[in-house]
N, C-alpha and C positions, 0 to 999 in steps of 0.2 A: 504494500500500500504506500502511496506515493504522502509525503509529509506536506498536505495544502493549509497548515494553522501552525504559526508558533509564535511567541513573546518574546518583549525583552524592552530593554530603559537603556538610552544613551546615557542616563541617570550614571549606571556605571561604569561610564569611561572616566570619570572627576572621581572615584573610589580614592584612591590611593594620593592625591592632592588637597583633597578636601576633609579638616579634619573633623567638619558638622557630618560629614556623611559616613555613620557609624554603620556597624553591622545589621545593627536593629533598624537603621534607614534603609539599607540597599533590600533587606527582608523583604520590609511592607511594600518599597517600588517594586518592586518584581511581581509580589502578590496582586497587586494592587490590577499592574499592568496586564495580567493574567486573567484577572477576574471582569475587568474593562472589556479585552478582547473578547473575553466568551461573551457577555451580555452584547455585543456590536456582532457576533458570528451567530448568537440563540435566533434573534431577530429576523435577519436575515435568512436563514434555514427555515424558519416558520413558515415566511412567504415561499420560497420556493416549493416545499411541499404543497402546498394546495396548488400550484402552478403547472408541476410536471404528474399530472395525474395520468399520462399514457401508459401502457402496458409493454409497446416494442423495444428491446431491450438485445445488448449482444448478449452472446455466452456466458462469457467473464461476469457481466455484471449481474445476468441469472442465479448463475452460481452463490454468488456473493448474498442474492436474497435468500436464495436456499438457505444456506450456512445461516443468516443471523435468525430466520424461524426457526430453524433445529436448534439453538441455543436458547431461544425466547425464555425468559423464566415464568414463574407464576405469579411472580412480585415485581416484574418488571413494571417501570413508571409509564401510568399511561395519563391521558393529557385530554381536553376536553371535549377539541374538536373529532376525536374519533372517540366512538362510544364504543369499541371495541379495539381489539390490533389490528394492525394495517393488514391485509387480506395479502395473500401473495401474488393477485392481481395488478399489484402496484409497486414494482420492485424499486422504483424511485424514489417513492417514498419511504420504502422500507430502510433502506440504504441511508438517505436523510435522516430518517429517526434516529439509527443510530448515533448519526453522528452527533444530530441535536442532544439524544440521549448523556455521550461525551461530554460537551460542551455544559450541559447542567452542572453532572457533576464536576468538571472542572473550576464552572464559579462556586458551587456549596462547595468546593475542597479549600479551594482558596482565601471567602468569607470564615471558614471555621478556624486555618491556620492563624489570620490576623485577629481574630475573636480572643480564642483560645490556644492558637500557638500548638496546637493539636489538632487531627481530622480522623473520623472515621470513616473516610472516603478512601479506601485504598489508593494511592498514586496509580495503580496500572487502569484505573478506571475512565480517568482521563486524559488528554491528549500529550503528558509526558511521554507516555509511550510510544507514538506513533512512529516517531522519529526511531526508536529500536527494532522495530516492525519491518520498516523500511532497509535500514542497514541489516539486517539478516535476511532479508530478501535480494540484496544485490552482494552480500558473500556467498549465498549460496548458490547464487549463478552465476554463469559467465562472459555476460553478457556487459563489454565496456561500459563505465562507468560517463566516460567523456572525451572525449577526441583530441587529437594536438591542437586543434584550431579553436581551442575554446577560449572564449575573452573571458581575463582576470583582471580585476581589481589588483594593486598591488602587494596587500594581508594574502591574497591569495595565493599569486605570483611566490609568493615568498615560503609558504608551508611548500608548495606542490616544489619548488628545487629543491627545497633541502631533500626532502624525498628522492627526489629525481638523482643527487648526488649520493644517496646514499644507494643506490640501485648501481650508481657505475660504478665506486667502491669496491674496492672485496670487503667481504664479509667477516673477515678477520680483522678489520678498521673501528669495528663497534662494540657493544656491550651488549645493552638493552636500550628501549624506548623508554625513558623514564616519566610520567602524565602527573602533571600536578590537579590538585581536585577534583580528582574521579570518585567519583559519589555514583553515577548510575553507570549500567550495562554498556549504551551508548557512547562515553566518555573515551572506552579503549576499543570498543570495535571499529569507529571511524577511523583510529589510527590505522587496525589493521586491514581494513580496506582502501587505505591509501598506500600503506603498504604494495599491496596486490595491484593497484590503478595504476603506481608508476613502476611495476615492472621489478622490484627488489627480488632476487632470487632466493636468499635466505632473509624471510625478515626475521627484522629484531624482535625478542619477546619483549611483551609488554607489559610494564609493572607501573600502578599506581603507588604516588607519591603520599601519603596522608602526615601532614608537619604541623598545620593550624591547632587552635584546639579544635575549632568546629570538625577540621577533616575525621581527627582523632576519637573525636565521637561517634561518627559517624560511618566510620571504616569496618565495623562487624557486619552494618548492614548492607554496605556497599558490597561487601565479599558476598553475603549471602548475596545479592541480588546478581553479583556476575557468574555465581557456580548455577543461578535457577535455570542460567541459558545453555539449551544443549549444546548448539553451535561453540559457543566459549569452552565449556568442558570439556569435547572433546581436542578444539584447537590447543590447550594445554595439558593433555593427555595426564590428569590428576595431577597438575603441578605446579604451584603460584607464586609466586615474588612478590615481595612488599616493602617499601621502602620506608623507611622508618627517619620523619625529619628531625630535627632540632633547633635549632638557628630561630626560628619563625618562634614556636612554642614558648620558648626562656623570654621571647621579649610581649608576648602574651601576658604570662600568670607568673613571670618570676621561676626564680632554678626548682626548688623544690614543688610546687605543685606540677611545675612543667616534667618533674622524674616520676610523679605519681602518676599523671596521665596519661605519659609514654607505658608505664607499667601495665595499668588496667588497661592499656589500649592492648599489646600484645599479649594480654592474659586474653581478652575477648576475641579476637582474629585467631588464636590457637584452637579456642573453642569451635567456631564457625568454622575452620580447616576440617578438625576431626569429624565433626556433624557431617559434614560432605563427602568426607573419604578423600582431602587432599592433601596432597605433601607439600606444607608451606617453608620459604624461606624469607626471612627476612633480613634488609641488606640497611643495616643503621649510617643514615647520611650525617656523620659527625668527623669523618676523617677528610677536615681541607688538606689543601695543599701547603700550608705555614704545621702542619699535623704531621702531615709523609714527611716535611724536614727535620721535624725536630724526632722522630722516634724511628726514620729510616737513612737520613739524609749521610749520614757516613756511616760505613763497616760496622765499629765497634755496638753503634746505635740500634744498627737493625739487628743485630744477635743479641743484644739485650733487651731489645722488644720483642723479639722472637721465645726468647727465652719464657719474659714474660705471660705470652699467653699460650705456651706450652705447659708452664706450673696450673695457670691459672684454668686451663683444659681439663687435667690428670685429676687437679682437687674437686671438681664440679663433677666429673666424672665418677671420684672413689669417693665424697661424700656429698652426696644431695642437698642442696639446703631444703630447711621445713617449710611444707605448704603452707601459707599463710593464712591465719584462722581468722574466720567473718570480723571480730569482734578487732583486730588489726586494718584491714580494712575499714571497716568504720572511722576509727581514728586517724586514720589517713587522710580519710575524709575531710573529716575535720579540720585536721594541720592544715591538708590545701587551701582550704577556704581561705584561712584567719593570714597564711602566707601567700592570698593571692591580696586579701584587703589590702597588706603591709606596704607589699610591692606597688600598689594603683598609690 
């Protein structure tokens, strides 16, 4: 399904300049802008349903009415101007409903998150999804994405060389694809359809970055949401990489909430691994370059860093430390807190 609805605020190109424009501001723009576009697309779709009442229709889009009647629930939302559900005489409309359907709950998700900062609207409900829809529909086929003669904008120009450069590379020039705030499915699939669009022989695997606090939070549910995709699963054949920031975080909440967070962040991504049956690794982005000098930068250095975390391997290995009890946790809690006030 092709992506014809998305959001967004020029709002946040001034993020990072402006220091009125807090987190809790780009939040509500976003929601905001979300909730806007659905009530200006609900409207619209109204009228066009009572408009396209014909029945001629291709294949494809037969099919398409089939499939959403065999799903129809019992509780599905019905609406005034039809005293029952659209008949399957009317695949336009049926099609339309859908999406109108969509589109509701995309504003009730929206209105509840700024309400209450909470939804009971599942995300897959509304048109976040589509766009992930889309993207596993043109990996799973093979059919070009886009032509050399395609006009770019120059943001564009600019992702599709790097790409491009890494395609005539060898493959031994790279690592990984490292993606900063990859929160949903979409975030690394894109990468690795562009991957495939310009032609990289071996692509790079691709590992999301989580360093913010918010990433940090939100990095159990992100994994869960990228093992739910088959496609994904099998393209990492049970095996994930996680990058684990810092830099970002210490200048968040201060040193010690910022090591508690990092904590319970890979205490919960461990969990989410095993729940799935995947083998994770995680790659701690703390080792700059002023870091390789001072603990590898001459001979005597690197063998006594070496050293270092060969002891520091043999003892974790021959004695375990102890699982740490709820009632520690709690108090962590806590310390964080009062060491994040300290720090503001």
């Amino acid at each position: 399904m092709k992506r014809i609805i998305s959001t967004g605020s020029i709002f946040l190109i001034h993020h990072a300049g402006n220091p009125r424009v807090t987190l809790e501001v780009t939040r509500d723009v976003c929601l905001l802008a979300r909730m806007m576009a659905a009530n200006l697309y609900y409207s619209q779709i109204e009228d066009l349903m009572f408009e396209l009442s014909m029945w001629r229709c291709s294949d494809e889009l037969r099919a398409r009415d089939d499939e959403l009647h065999r799903s129809l629930r019992r509780d599905a939302k019905h609406y005034i101007e039809f005293w029952k559900q659209i008949p399957p005489s009317g695949p336009y409309r049926a099609i339309l409903g859908d999406v109108r359907d969509r589109l509701y709950q995309t504003r009730e998700r929206s209105l509840q998150l700024l309400s209450h900062c909470m939804s009971e609207i599942p995300e897959e409900a509304n048109f976040t999804n589509i766009e992930q829809e889309w993207l596993l529909s043109e990996l799973s086929g093979k059919r070009p994405l886009f032509g050399s003669e395609l006009p770019k904008i120059e943001e564009i120009a600019d992702v599709l060389d790097t790409f491009n450069v890494q395609a005539d590379l060898s493959a031994d020039n790279f690592g990984v694809y490292i993606i900063s705030m990859a929160i949903t499915p979409s975030d690394v699939l894109v990468v690795e359809l562009l991957q495939r669009e310009c032609h990289v022989k071996q692509p790079l695997r691709v590992v999301p970055l989580f360093e913010k606090l918010t990433d940090l939070e939100a990095a159990p549910t992100a994994l869960a949401r990228f093992f739910s995709v088959d496609w994904y699963r099998n393209q990492i054949n049970g095996k994930q990489e996680v990058m684990i920031g810092y830099s970002d975080l210490g200048k968040d909440v201060g040193r010690l909430s910022a090591a508690w967070q990092l904590c319970k962040a890979q205490e919960e991504v461990i969990k989410v691994a095993k729940q799935f049956g995947m083998k994770l690794t995680m790659f701690h982005g703390r080792v700059q370059g002023e870091v390789i000098e001072q603990s590898f930068g001459e001979e005597h250095l690197c063998f006594r860093t070496l050293q270092h975390f060969i002891a520091a391997t043999i003892e974790h290995g021959m004695h375990p430390p102890v699982s740490p009890k709820p009632e520690w946790h709690a108090l962590m809690d806590e310390m964080a807190i009062v060491a994040t006030d300290y720090w503001w």
